[in-house]
N, C-alpha and C positions, 0 to 999 in steps of 0.2 A: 475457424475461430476457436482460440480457447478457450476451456474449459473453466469458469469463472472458481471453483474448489480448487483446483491445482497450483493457480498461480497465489492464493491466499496461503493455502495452507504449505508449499514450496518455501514460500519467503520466510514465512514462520519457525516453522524447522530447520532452515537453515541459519535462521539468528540464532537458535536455543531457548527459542521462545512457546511457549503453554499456550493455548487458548484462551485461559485466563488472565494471564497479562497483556496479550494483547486485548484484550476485550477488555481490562479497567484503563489502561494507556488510551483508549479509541473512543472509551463511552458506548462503544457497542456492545450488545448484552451477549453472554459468550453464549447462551440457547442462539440467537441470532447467529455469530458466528459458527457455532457448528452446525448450524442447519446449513447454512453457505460453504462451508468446505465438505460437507458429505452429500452437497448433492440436492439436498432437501428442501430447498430452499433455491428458488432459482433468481428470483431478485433479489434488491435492498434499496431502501429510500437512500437520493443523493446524500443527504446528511449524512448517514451512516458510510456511504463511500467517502466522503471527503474527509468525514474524522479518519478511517484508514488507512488514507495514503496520507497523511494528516501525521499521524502514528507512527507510519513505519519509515516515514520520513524523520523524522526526531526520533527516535529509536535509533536509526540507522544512517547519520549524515550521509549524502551520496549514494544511498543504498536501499531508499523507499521503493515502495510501487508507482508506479503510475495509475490515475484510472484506468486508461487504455489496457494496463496487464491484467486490474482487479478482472475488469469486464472482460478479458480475453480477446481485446480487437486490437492489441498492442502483442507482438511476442515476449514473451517472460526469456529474459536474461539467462545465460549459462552459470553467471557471476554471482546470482542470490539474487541482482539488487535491480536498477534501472542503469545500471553502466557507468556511473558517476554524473548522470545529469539532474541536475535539481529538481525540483517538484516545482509548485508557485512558488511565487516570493512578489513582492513590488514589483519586479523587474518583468511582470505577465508573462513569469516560465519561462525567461529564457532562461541557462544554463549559466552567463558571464555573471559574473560577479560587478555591481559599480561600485565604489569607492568617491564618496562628497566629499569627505575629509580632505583639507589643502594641507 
């Protein structure tokens, strides 16, 4: 299992993104986040996960985390991101895209 600080703070720096910004984009308080990527911190309330991958989903179309990476029971990508597949949506996660519009 991964390591739940590498795969946060991985994605992070690989945007060009601060602690800071992520933590006002997420609503999580960047004391929170950096206690989570150094280690210090070994949980987070669901809420604070969900705004995350929440986050670095809109931050990054196609290129968020998943829980599964935040929490390290997913492997973290070579790519930065989740591989190009979606986070939630309506569609309960899947990855296709539907189209209503006739």
């Amino acid at each position: 299992m991964q390591d739940t600080s590498h795969s946060i703070k991985r994605w992070r720096q690989a945007h060009g993104l601060t602690q800071t910004e992520l933590a006002q984009r997420s609503g999580v308080g960047v004391s929170t986040l950096c206690k989570v990527e150094t280690g210090t911190r070994n949980g987070m309330r669901l809420s604070a996960l969900a705004a995350l991958v929440q986050a670095t989903e809109s931050l990054r179309p196609g290129h968020g985390l998943t829980a599964g990476q935040i929490l390290g029971t997913e492997p973290y990508p070579s790519n930065g991101g989740n591989g190009g597949v979606a986070q939630s949506g309506g569609n309960g996660g899947s990855p296709e895209q539907t189209d209503t519009a006739a």
